[in-house]
N, C-alpha and C positions, 0 to 999 in steps of 0.2 A: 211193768211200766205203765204208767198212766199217760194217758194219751188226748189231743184236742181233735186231731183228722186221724182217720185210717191209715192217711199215708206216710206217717211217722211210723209205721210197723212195718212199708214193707220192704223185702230185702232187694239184695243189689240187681237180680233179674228181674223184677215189677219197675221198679226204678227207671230201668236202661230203657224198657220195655214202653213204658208210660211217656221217657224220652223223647223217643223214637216220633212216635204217632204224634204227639204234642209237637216237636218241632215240623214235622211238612205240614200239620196244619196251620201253624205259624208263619211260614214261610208261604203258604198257599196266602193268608191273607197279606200280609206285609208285602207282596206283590201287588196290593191295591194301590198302593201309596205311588206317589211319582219318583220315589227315589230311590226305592227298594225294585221299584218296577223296572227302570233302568239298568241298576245295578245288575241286581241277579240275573236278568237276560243275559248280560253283556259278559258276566262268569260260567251262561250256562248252565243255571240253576232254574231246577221246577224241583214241585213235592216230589213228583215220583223219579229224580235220579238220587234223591236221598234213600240209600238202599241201608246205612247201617251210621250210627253214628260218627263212626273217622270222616264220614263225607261231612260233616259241620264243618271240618278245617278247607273246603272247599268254597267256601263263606268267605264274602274279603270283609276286613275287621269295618268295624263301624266305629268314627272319633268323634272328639268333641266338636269340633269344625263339619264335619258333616252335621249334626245338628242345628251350629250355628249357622251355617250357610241354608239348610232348608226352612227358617226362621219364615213364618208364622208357624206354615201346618205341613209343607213338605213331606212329613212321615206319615199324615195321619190316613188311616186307612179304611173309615166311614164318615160319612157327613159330616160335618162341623153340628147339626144338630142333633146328634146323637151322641155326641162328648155332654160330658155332666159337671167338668174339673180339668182346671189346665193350672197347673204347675211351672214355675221357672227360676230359673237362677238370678243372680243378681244383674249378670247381661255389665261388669264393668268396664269390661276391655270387648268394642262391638257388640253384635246381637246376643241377647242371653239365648240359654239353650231352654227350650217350652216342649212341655209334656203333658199331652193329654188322656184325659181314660173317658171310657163310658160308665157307665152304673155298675154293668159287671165285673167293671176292670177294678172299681171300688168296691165293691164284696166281698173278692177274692181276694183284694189284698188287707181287706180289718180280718178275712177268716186266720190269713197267714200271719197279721200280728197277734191274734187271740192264739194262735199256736204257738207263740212265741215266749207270751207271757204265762201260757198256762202249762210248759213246759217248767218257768224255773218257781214254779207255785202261786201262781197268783190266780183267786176265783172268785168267785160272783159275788162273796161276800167282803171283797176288798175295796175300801179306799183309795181310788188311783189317781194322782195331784200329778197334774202336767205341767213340767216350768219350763219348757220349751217353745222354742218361737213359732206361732202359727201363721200365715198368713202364706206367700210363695213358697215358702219353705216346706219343705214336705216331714220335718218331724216331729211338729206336735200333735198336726192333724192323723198321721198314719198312727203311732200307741194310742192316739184319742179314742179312734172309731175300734182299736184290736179292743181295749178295754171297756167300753161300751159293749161291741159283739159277746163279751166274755158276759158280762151283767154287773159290773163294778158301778160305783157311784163312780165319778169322773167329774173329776175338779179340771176346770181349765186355765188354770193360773196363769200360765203365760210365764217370759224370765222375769227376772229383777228382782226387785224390793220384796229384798230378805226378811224384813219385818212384816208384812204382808203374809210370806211366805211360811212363816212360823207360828204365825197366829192359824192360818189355815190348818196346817199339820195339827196343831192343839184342839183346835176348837171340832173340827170334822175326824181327828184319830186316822190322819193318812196312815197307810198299810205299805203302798206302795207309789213312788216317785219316778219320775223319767227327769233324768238331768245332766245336763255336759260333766264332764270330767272337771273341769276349773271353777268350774260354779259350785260344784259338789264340795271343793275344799275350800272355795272361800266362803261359803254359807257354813260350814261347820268352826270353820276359824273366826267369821263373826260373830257367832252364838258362844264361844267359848270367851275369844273379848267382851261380851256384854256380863260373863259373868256366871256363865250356864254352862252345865254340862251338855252336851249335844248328845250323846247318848240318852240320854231323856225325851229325847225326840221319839212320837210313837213309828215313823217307818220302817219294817223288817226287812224292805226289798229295793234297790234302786236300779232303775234301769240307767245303763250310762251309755254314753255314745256321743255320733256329731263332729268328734274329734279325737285327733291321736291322742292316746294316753298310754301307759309303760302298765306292766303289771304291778311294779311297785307304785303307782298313781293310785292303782284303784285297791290296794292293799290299804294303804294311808286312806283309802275314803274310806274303807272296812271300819277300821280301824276307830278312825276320828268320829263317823257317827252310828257305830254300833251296829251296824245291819249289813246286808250279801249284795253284793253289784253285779249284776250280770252286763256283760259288754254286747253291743249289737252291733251289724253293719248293716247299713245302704247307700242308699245313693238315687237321687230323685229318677235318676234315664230306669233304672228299674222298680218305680214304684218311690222310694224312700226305705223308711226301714224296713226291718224285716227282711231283706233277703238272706239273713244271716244270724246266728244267735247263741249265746251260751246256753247249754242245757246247767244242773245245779253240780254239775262234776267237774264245772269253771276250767276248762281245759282242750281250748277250740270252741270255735261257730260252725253250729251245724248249718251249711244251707240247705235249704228245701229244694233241693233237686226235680220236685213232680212239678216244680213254679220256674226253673232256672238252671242250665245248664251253664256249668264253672269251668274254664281254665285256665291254666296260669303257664306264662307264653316268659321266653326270653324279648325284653323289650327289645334290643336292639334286632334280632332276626326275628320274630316272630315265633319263634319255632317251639314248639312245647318245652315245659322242664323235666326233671322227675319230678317225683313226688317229696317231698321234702326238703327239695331246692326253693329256694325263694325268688320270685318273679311276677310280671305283670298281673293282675287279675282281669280276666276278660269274660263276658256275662252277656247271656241270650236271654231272651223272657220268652215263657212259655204258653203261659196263660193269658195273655194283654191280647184283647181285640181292638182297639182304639189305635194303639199306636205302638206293637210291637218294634223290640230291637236288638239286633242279630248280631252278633260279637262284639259288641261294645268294648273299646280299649279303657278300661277304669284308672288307667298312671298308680292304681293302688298296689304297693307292691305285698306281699303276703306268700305264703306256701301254704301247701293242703299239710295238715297231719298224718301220718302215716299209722296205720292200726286201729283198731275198735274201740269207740266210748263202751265205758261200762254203764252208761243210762239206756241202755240197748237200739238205740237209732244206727242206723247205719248213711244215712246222709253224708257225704262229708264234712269233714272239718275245716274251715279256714283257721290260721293263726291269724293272732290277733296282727292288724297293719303295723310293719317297721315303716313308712314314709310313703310318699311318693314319687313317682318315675321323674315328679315335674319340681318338688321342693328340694330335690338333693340339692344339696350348698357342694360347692366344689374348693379346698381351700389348699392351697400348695399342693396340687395336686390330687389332692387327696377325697373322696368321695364320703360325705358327712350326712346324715340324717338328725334332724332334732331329736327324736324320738331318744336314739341312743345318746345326746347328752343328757335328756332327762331320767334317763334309765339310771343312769349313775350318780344324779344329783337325790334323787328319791330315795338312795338307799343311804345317806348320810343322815341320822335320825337329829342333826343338828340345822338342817336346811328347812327352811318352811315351805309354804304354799307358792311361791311364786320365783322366775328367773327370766333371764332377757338374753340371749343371745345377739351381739352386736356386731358383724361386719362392718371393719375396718381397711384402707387404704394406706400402707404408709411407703414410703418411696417404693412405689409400684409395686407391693408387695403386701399379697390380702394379710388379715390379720383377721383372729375371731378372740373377742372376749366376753367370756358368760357371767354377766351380774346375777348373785344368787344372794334372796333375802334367808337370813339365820331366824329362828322361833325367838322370842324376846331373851329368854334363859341362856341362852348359846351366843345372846352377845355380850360377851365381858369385857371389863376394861384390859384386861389382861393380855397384850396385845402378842406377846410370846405363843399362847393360848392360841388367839384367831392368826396367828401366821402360821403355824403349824395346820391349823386345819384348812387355810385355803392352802400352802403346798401339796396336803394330801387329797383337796379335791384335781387339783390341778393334776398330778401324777393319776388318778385313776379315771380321768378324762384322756390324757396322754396314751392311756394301755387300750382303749377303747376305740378311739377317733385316730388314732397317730400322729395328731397333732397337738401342742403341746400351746394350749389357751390360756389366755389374762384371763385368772380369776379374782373378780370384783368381791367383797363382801361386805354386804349394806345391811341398814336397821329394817326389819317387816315391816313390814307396807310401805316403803319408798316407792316399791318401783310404781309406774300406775296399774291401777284395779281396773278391771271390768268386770260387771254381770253377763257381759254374754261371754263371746272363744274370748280366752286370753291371747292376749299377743308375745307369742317367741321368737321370734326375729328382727332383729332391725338394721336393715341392712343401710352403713352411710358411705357404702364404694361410690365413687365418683360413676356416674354413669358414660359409658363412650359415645 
């Protein structure tokens, strides 16, 4: 196994071990801050009654409201003049949530993305074209600085203008890209309207992430522009990306455990799962001296893998996110994630790039219909033809959801485009 740190070899007692120590020094500083300093008193927490890891669930969780209420610096836990980088959310609904680092806290985390990238083959001699959004956002800067640390050229394309974007890849021989899941397939479906094969395209490697996507998503991205997707996770309260990553056996995210202690909690009680139950994802940082943060509740719902990768890490596994604890749609009862109507729209090789999920009202009675655009070839006049196929989407939407959805089926590119996340929902219930 080739390796970027040490501590991708070691096994599950280094790990625990390296754990252990990391978190009461974590907890020793995070007691700096006014918030954490209150808290953990008031639970009864110091480094030294952390005697063995089960005392972490002695931790009261950390949410997004706790962030937003200590809006400016509430958490920060050295000077304001030793922060270097402050990060934040878009802040649309009250205070955004802001996260600060020092130098350190930004070292450790390009070392963690260079591990991330250099895990599913990507080196100093690569081309690495970033079309992700920089600025508050924490993921174009975080693969910026991993692929820089690694020694790649480093394009900072930024999203959009796909023409731009194309000319870059030609003219510089991109190797390796970082790009959303929706962008990925509508930049490969433009290039193919224009006329071109996208497979002609020189990148081997894309990194994908920023947003839910299905396995068949990032199959169809394999696929339509010839090259390996590895899926990533973060989330800015721990850094941004990187806390999580496909190795090339595409089968779970390993997180870095020597950076971030994982567990996944039944939302509604708090209480742990097993292992291979799906539930909350809740995340400690280990290494953060700026502004450590101590079981942060993610709403990301996922389960750990169960068994050994054969790229020989022993890290664990995240599966890739089914949804959120906060986007589940509720609809005649019944408990829906986008995610899973995308999972079954993606495997109809007659469906294109894009769908709309539409929350409806009609005599007091939600309604859900998915407008799904067909590739040009798949729309015929034959209308026998496209009734047959939307019954059969609608029936293995029905097996999946348990609810039995209006399926719309429109010309590509009806619905609207965007170059950044695509929009899957639109919900027109009357509001109470």
């Amino acid at each position: 196994m080739e390796f970027f740190d040490i501590a991708e070899t070691w096994n599950r007692d280094e790990i625990r071990q390296a754990q252990l120590v990391r978190l009461r020094n974590t907890v020793e500083q995070a007691m700096r801050s006014s918030f954490y300093g209150a808290t953990l008193r008031k639970a009864g927490i110091t480094p030294d009654s952390l005697r063995s890891l089960d005392d972490l669930r002695r931790i009261p969780f950390t949410t997004k409201d706790d962030l937003r209420n200590q809006y400016p610096d509430g958490l920060n836990c050295v000077p304001r003049t030793e922060m270097v980088r402050m990060h934040a959310s878009s802040g649309t609904t009250g205070s955004p949530t802001v996260v600060y680092h020092t130098q350190s806290d930004l070292n450790a985390w390009a070392d963690l993305m260079a591990r991330c990238l250099h895990m599913v083959g990507v080196r100093r001699d690569d081309v690495f074209q970033n079309m992700t959004g920089y600025g508050l956002f924490t993921g174009g800067l975080g693969l910026h600085y991993g692929a820089e640390r690694l020694g790649c050229l480093t394009i900072p394309a930024g999203p959009g203008n796909t023409k731009r974007q194309v000319k870059l890849m030609r003219d510089f021989r991109t190797s390796v890209v970082h790009i959303i899941p929706s962008y990925a397939l509508y930049l490969a479906a433009a290039v193919e309207e224009g006329g071109e094969d996208p497979h002609a395209l020189p990148p081997r490697i894309a990194v994908i992430g920023a947003e839910p996507h299905t396995e068949e998503a990032r199959r169809r991205i394999e696929e339509m522009l010839g090259l390996k997707a590895f899926n990533s996770y973060g989330l800015s309260e721990m850094n941004g990306p990187g806390v999580a990553f496909e190795c090339t056996e595409q089968n779970g995210m390993h997180v870095w455990e020597d950076a971030y202690i994982a567990e996944i909690i039944d939302p509604a009680t708090g209480e742990p799962v097993p292992d291979g139950e799906v539930g909350e994802l809740v995340m400690t940082t280990l290494c953060r001296r700026g502004m450590p943060v101590l079981r942060y509740r993610t709403r990301d719902l996922t389960r750990f893998l169960p068994g050994e990768c054969p790229c020989g890490r022993v890290h664990r596994r995240l599966d890739r996110m089914v949804g959120r604890a906060d986007d589940m749609l509720i609809i005649k009862g019944v408990n829906i994630y986008p995610m899973q109507i995308e999972q079954v729209l993606m495997a109809f090789p007659e469906v294109g790039q894009n769908y709309l999920i539409v929350l409806e009202r009609e005599e007091f009675i939600d309604q859900i219909k998915v407008k799904v655009e067909l590739r040009d070839e798949a729309f015929v006049e034959d209308m026998r033809v496209l009734q047959g196929l939307q019954k059969a989407i609608a029936r293995r939407l029905k097996d999946e959801i348990l609810v039995t959805p209006r399926v719309e089926l429109v010309q590509n590119n009806s619905l609207p485009k965007a170059e950044g996340k695509a929009q899957r929902v639109l919900d027109l219930r009357e509001k109470p």
